[in-house]
C-alpha positions as CSV (number, residue, x, y, z in Angstrom):
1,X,-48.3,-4.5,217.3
2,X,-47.1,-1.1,215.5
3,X,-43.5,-1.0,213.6
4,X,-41.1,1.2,215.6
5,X,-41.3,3.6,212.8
6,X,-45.3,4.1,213.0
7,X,-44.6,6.4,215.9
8,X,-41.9,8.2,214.6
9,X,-43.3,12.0,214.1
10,X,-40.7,12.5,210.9
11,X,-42.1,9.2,209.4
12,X,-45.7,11.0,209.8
13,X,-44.8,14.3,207.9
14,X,-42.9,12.6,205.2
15,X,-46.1,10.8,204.4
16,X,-47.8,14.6,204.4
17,X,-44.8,15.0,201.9
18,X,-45.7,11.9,199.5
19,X,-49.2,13.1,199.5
20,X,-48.7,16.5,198.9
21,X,-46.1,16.4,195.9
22,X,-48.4,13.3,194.8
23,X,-51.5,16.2,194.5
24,X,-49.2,18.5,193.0
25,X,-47.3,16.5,190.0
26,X,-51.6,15.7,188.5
27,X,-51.4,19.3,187.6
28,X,-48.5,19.1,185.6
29,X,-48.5,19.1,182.2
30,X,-48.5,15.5,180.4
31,X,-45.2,15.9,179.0
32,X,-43.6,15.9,182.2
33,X,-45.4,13.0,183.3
34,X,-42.4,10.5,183.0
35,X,-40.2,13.3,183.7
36,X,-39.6,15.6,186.5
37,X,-43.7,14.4,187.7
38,X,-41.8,11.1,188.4
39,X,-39.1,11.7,189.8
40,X,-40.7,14.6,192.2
41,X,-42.7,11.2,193.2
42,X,-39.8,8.8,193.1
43,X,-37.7,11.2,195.4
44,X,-40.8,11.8,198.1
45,X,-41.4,8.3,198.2
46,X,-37.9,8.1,199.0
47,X,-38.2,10.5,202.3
48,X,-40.9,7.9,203.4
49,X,-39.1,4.4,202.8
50,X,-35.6,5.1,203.9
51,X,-37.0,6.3,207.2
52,X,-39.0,3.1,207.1
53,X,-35.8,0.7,206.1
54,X,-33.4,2.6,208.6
55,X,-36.2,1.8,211.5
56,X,-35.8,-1.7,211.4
57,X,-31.7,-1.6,211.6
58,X,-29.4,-3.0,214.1
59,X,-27.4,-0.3,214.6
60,X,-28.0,3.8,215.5
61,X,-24.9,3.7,212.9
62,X,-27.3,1.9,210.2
63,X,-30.5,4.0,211.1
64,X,-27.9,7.2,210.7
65,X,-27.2,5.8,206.9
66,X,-31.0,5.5,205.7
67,X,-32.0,9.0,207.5
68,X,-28.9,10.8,205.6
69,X,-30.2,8.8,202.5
70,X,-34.2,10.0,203.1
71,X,-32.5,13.8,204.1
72,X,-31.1,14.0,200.1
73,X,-33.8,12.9,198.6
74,X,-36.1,15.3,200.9
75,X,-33.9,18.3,199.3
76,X,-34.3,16.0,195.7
77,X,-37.8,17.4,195.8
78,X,-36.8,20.6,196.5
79,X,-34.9,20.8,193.6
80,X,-37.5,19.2,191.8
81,X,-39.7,22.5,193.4
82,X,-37.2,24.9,191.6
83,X,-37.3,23.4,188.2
84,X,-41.4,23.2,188.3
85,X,-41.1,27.0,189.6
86,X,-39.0,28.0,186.7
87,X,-40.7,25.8,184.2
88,X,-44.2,27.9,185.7
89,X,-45.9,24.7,186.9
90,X,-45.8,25.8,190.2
91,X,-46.4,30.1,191.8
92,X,-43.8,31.5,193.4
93,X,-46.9,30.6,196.9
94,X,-47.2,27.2,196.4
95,X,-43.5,27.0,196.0
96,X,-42.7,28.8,199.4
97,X,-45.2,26.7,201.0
98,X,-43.6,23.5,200.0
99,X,-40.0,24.8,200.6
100,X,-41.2,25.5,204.0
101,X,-42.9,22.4,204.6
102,X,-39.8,20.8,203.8
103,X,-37.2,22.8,205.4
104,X,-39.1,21.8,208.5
105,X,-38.9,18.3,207.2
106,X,-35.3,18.0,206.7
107,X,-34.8,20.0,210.4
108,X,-36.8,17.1,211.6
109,X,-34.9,14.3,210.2
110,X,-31.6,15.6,211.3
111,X,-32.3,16.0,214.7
112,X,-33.4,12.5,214.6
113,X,-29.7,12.0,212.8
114,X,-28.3,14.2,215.7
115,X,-30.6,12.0,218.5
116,X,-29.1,8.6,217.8
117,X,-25.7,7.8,219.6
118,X,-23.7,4.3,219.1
């Protein structure tokens, strides 16, 4: 039997998310491996297991809470994006990509937000 959230189309493309930032913080350099490489990580992560938690709540109310919760840390990452940009870990292409991948992302989760009704 699959999880409710399993299904859920924003659960799939904040695991593209994980794996995508998780490619991106190796080529980092090593200073910044407890730094912003973490927390980039910490914050996709994030995306993933508050739309996990909020799945299995009571209440649409409850759900609402962990979605807003996995929606600031989807926009974490993205500033996370503009510090590696200005710090020249990232190009201005990869960074647009991202940004983009995420904007979608965040669109996603809200009109899940916007979906649930008490």
């Amino acid at each position: 039997m699959a999880f409710k959230f399993e299904n859920l189309k924003v659960w799939q493309q904040s695991l593209e998310l994980t794996d995508v930032v998780e490619l991106l913080v190796k080529s980092f350099p090593q200073h910044e491996l407890y730094s912003l490489a973490s927390q980039m990580r910490r914050a996709a992560n994030s995306v993933s297991l508050n739309i996990v938690e909020g799945s299995t709540s009571l209440s649409n109310a409850e759900f609402r809470r962990f979605l807003q919760i996995a929606n600031r840390s989807a926009l974490e990452v993205v500033g996370c994006l503009f510090l590696a940009k200005r710090r020249a870990y990232i190009d201005e292409e990869r960074f647009s990509q991202l940004y983009y991948q995420i904007e979608i992302l965040v669109k996603m989760i809200q009109a899940l937000i916007n979906s649930l009704n008490d």
